[in-house]
Residue, then its C-alpha position, 0 to 999 in steps of 0.5 A: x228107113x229102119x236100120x239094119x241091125x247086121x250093118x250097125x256101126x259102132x257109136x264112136x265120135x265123128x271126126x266133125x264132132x266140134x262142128x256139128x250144130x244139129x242132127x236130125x232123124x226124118x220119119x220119112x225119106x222125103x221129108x228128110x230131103x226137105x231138111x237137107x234142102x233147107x239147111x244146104x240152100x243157107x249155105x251150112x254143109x250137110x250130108x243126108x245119110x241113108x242109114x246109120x253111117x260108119x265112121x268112115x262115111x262121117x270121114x269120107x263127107x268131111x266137116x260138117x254143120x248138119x248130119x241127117x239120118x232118113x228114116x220111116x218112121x211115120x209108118x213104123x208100129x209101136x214095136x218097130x219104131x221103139x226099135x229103130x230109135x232106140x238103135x238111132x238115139x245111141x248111135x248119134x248120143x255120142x256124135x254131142x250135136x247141141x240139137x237133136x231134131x225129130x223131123x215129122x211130117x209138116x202135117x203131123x200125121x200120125x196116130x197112137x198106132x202107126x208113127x207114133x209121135x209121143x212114143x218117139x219123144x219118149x224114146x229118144x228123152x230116155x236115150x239121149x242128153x237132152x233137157x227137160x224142155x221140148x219144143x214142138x214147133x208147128x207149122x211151116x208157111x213155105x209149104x202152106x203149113x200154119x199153126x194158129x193157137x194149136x190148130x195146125x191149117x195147110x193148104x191143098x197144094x202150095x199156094x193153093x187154098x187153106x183148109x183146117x186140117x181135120x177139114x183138108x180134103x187129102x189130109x182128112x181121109x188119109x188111109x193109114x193116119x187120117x187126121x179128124x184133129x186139128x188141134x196139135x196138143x189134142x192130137x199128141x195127148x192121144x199118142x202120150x203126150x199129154x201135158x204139152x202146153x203152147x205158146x200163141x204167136x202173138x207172144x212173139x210180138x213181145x219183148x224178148x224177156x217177156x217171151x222167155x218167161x212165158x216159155x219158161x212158165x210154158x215149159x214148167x206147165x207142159x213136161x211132155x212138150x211145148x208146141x210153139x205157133x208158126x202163123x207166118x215166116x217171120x214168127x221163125x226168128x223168135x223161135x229161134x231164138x228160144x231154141x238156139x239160147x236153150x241149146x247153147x245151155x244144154x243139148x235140145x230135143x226138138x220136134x216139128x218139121x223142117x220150121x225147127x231148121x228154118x227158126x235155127x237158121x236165122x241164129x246160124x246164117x252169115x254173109x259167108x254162109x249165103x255166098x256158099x249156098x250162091x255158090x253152090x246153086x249156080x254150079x248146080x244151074x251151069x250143070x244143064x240137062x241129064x245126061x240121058x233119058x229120066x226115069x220116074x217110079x211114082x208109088x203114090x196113089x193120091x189124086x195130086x200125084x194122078x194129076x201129075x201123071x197125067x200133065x207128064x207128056x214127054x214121058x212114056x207111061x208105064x202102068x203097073x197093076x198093084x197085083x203083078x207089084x206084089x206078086x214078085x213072079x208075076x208075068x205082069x211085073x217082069x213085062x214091066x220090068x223089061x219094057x221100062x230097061x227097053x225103053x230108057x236104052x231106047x232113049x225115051x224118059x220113062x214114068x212108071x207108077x202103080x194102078x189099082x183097079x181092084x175097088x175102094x174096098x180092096x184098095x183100103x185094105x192095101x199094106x201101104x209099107x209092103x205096096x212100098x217094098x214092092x215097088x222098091x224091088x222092082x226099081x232095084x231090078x231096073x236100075x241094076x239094068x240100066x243107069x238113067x240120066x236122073x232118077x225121080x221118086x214120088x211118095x213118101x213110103x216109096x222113097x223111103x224103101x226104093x233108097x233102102x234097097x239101092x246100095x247108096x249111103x248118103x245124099x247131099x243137096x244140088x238145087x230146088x226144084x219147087x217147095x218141098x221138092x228137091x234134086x240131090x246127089x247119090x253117094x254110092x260104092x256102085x259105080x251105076x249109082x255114085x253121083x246119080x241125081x235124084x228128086x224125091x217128092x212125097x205124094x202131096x207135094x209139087x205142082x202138076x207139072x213137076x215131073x215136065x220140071x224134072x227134065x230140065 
C-alpha cells in the first residue's frame, strides 16, 4: 500500500537493529503475508507492518529477526511507485538489514506500465547501501512456481497441472499485466532490466567454488540483475547460500518472491528456531474455532475465486454489483451494507463479494485499484458496526486497500491455512480490530473449499 506522506515517521534506527537479518517490502498485500508466513513457520520472529512503522511500533514488536513492509506496488504507475519506494528505501536504509528483499508476485506480473519491476530495482539501487549484485530469484516449487533456464512455468492451482506462463490459462489473460512472456530476462528487459544474466540449475549440482565463480562470471555479464533457477526445493539451499556469503560481505538487494526467504533459511534455521515455530503452531491449533460468525469480502473476479463462492455452503452469500460498490451513495451499497452488520449480529458467517454483470466490454475497462478502494470502503463501514470472530480477505488489490482503510499497523503469523494462505493476528489501537484473526489470500490461491477451511 502506498505510504501516507501525513504519517511519515522519522527514518531512525530501530531499537532491534543488531537483530534484524532481513526487511522486505511486498508489492502486494497478500504476497506479503506469504513472506510473513514463511519466515514465522521456521521459527524467526517477524512482524508485518502495514505501512511505514513508527519508532515506537519497532519498540512495541520487540526484537526481531524479520521486518516486513506490505505495499501495492504491483498496481502502482510509474509515478506512483517511484514515489512510494523512494519514501520506503530511505526510511528502512537506516534500519542496516544485510538483505533488502523486493517481494514480487510468484508470477512476476507485471508490466513497463503498472508494477514496473526494472523501475523498482532501479529505485531502490539508488536509495539504498546495496552492492552491485542483484539476484533475482525465480520461481517457488511450494506454490507450483518453477524457473527452467529462465522460463518461469506455474501451475493452475497448487498441485494442479503445469503451464508455460505465457501459455497459463489465468496468468496469460490477466486483465491489467497479461503475461504473453515466459521468458523472465525477456520479460524485465522490457521493464529496464536489460543486462540480467542467468544462472541455470543445473550449476547447483556443481561444487561450491565452481558455482561461486559462474556467479561471480554472471554477476559481471548481468549489471542490471542475475536471475537464479529454481526447478525444485532442493535448489533453494544453494541459493542460499550464494545469497547469505554475499550478504554477510555487503548489504543485498534481492528480488523474487517468497523462494529469496525460503534460500536464506536454510542458512538461518536452527533446532531452537524449529522448537519456537512448534511452538507456536500448537498454540495457534489449541486456540480452536472463532469466537463468532466469520466475514469474508472477496473483491476477486477470477474464475478460481468463482469456484470458491460458490463450494462456501455454511455461508450466507452477499452479492454486491460492481455499480452500487462504486457508487458510495448508492441505495444498493447501503442494502448491502446493513444486510452484512444484520447478518453477523445475527449469528450467521457472511461471504460478500462483487458481481459484475455489465459484459466483458465494460468489465475490461474496470479500474482495478479503484474496484479495490471501493470495496475497502464499505468492509471499513461494516467493520466499524460490527466485530466478526475472524475476518477473510480474497485478492490481492482488495486486501492491500481494505488493511489501508482500517485503522491496523501490523500482523504477526498464527498458522497455515494452505499454501500460500495464511491466518494472521491484527495489531491495531482499536479495540474492535486489536487481535482479530485474518486470512488474506490472492484471488489464485487456495483450493475451493478455502473459505469452508476458514471456519475451523
Amino acid at each position: 500500500m502506498a505510504a501516507d506522506p501525513r504519517q511519515n515517521p522519522p527514518a531512525d534506527a530501530p531499537p532491534d537493529a543488531s537483530d534484524l537479518k532481513l526487511v522486505f517490502y511486498a508489492d502486494d498485500f497478500t504476497g506479503a503475508t506469504d513472506t510473513l508466513a514463511t519466515v514465522a513457520r521456521a521459527g524467526l520472529r517477524a512482524t508485518l507492518f502495514l505501512r511505514l512503522p513508527t519508532a515506537a511500533q519497532r519498540a512495541a514488536v520487540g526484537p526481531q529477526d524479520c521486518l516486513g513492509i506490505a505495499g501495492a506496488s504491483r498496481s502502482m504507475t510509474r509515478r506512483q511507485l517511484q514515489a512510494e519506494l523512494g519514501r520506503v528505501a530511505d526510511h528502512v536504509a537506516p534500519w542496516h538489514a544485510p538483505v533488502v528483499h523486493y517481494k514480487t508476485c510468484s508470477t512476476f506480473d507485471s508490466g513497463p506500465s503498472v508494477g514496473n519491476i526494472g523501475l523498482a530495482v532501479k529505485v531502490l539501487r539508488e536509495r539504498l547501501p546495496a552492492g552491485p549484485f542483484v539476484p533475482i530469484v525465480g520461481g517457488q516449487p511450494n506454490l507450483g512456481r518453477y524457473c527452467v533456464f529462465g522460463n518461469l512455468f506455474a501451475a493452475f492451482q497448487v498441485g494442479g497441472e503445469v503451464f508455460r506462463l505465457d501459455r497459463h490459462p489465468t496468468m496469460s489473460r490477466h486483465p491489467v499485466t497479461p503475461m504473453d512472456e515466459s521468458d523472465l530476462r525477456r520479460h524485465l528487459a522490457r521493464q529496464g532490466l536489460k543486462a540480467t544474466a542467468g544462472i541455470a540449475y543445473p550449476a547447483y549440482d556443481e561444487a561450491p567454488d565452481r558455482l561461486d565463480a559462474r556467479v561471480a562470471e554472471a554477476a559481471a555479464a548481468g549489471p542490471d540483475g542475475v536471475l537464479l533457477d529454481v526447478a525444485a526445493p532442493a535448489h533453494l539451499a544453494a541459493i542460499g547460500r550464494i545469497l547469505w556469503d554475499r550478504a554477510r560481505r555487503q548489504p543485498l538487494l534481492a528480488v523474487g518472491p517468497s523462494s529469496v526467504e525460503q534460500a536464506l533459511l536454510t542458512q538461518w534455521v536452527t533446532a531452537d528456531h524449529q522448537a519456537a515455530a512448534q511452538a507456536r503452531e500448537q498454540d495457534a491449533s489449541d486456540a480452536g474455532r472463532p469466537d463468532g460468525p466469520v466475514l469474508v469480502f472477496s473483491g476477486s473476479l477470477s474464475p478460481r475465486t468463482a469456484r470458491q463462492i460458490q463450494a462456501a455452503r455454511s455461508y450466507e452469500r452477499v452479492p454486491v454489483a460492481v455499480g452500487d460498490l462504486l457508487d458510495g451513495a448508492s441505495d444498493g451499497r447501503a442494502a448491502a451494507r446493513d444486510r452484512i452488520v444484520r447478518s453477523l449480529r445475527g449469528g450467521h458467517h457472511v461471504l460478500a463479494h462483487w458481481v459484475d454483470r455489465s459484459g466483458a466490454a465494460a468489465a475490461s475497462r474496470l479500474d482495478p485499484a479503484q474496484l479495490a478502494r471501493a470495496g475497502a470502503g464499505l468492509a471499513a463501514d461494516v467493520l466499524r458496526e460490527v466485530r466478526p470472530g475472524r475476518l477473510g480477505l480474497s485478492g490481492g488489490d482488495t486486501s492491500s486497500h481494505c488493511m489501508q482503510a482500517l485503522d491496523a499497523w501490523a500482523l504477526t503469523y498464527r498458522r497455515t491455512l494452505e499454501p500460500g494462505v495464511a491466518l494472521c493476528r491484527l495489531h491495531a489501537d482499536s479495540p474492535g480490530l486489536g487481535g482479530l484473526t485474518l486470512m488474506l489470500k490472492g484471488g489464485q490461491m487456495g483450493s475451493d473449499d478455502i473459505f469452508e477451511r476458514l471456519l475451523v
